[in-house]
N, C-alpha and C positions, 0 to 999 in steps of 0.2 A: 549412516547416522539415523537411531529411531528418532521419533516425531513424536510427540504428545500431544501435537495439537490437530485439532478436526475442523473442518469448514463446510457448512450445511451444505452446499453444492458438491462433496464430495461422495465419488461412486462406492458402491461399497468392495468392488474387486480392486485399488486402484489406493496407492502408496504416497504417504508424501514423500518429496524428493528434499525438495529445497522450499522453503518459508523466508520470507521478504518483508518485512517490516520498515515503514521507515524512519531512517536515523533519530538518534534522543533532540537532536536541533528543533524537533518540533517543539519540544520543551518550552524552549528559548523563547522561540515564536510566541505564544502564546503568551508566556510570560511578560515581553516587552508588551505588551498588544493590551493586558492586565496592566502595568504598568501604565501606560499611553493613555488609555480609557478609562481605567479605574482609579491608579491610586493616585494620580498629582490631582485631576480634579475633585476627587474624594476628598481630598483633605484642601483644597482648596473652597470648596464649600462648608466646611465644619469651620476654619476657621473663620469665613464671611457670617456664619453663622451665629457662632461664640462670640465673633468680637462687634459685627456692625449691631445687632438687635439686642443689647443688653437690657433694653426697657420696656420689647416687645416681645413676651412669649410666646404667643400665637406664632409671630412671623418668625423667629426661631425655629421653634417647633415644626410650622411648614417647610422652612425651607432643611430642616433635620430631616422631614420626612421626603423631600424629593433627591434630598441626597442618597439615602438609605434605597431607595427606590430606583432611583439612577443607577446604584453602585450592584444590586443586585441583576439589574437589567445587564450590565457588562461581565459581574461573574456567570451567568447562565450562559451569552455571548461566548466567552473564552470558552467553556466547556464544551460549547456544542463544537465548536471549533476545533478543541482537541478530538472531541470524540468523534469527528469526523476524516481525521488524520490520521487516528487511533486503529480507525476498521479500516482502511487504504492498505491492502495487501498484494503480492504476487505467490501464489503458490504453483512450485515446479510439482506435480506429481510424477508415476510412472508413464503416464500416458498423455498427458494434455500440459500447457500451460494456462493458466485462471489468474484473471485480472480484476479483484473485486475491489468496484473503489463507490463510495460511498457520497452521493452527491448531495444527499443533505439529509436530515432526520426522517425522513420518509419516503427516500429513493435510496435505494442503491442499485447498482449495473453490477452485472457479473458478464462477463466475455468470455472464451475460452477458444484454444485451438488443440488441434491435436500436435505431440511434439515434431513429428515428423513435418509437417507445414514450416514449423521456425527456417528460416533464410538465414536469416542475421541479426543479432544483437552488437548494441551499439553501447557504449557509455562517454558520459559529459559532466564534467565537474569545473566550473564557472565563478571563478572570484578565489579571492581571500581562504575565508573559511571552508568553502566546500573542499578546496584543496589542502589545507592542514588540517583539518578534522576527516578526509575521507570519505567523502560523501558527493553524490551527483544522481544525476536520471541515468535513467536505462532505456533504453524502447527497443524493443525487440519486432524486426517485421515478419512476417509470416505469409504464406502462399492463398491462407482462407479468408474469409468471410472481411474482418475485421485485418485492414494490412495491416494496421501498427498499433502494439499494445508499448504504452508509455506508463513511466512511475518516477514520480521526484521523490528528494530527499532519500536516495537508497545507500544504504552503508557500504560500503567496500565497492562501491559501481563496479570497479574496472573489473574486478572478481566474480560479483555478481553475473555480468554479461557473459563473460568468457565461461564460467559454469553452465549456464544456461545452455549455451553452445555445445558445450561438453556432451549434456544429458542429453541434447535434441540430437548428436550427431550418432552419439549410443545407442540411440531408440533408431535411426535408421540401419546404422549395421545391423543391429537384431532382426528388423521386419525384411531386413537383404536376406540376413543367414537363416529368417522361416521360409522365404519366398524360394531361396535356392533349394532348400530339401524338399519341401515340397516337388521343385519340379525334378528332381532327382529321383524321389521317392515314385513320383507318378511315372520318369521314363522306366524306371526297374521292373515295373509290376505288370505283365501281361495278362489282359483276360482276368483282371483282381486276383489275381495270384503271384506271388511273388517267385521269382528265376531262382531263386538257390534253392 
């Protein structure tokens, strides 16, 4: 499967495999969260508004303007919220796995291992909806630096994991079947010359 997409920490010899996004539920999230913060007191102040100060425009007026003011502070909230759910990625490439997840507007963390390190991935999908919608965490542990790279909200989890497994077990046969020629090739050759 080609890729269209690029991630600035990507090498330039070096493929994407698999792109991790997570599930449209962040949606949701965000949306109830809008809902919650935003729109019942939003309009619960419009109407304290409209109906208690009908003789007083000033105090109207103020309190239109701490509504409007309020109500922007929680749409900017939800955004950055999303857009911090938004850049929360896993990318498999040919050679590594990359865990970039975005810890607020002005951090983000990037991890990575090579595939060959992955051990084992795992997946968890917990309640209600993550089970009929298809969605759960992954964590995959690894033999490097960082043991456990973890990611919620992931679509298909149980697929997800087991792929991941797939490609890291790939990428050891491969570095098996260069390391045997290798030594194959090296017993053949006498004196850098080759017997046949």
């Amino acid at each position: 499967m080609a890729f269209h997409h690029h991630f600035t920490e990507q090498r330039p010899d070096e493929t994407i495999v698999l792109w991790i996004e997570k599930h449209w539920i962040r949606f949701v999230k965000v949306l109830s969260l809008f809902l919650f913060l935003g729109a019942i007191p939003g309009i619960a102040i419009f109407f304290v508004a409209t109906m208690a100060f009908t003789d007083n425009d000033f105090a109207r007026a103020l309190l239109l303007c701490f509504g409007l003011m309020y109500e922007l502070l929680v749409i900017l909230y939800c955004y950055i919220t999303l857009l911090l759910d938004e850049l929360d990625l896993f990318v498999v490439t040919d050679q590594r796995l990359v865990d970039i997840t975005q810890e607020n507007l002005f951090h983000r963390r990037v991890a990575d291992t090579p595939l060959e390190n992955i051990q084992d991935a795992t997946a968890e999908q917990k309640g209600f909806l993550p089970t009929i919608l298809n969605y759960g965490d992954v964590s995959v542990q690894t033999a490097g630096k960082k043991s456990e790279f973890m990611m919620d909200l992931v679509p298909r989890s149980f697929d997800m994991s087991k792929r991941i497994l797939e490609i890291a077990s790939e990428k050891r046969s491969s570095l098996r079947e260069k390391q045997a020629f290798s030594q194959f090739s090296s017993s053949v050759t006498t004196n850098d010359k080759p017997l046949v």
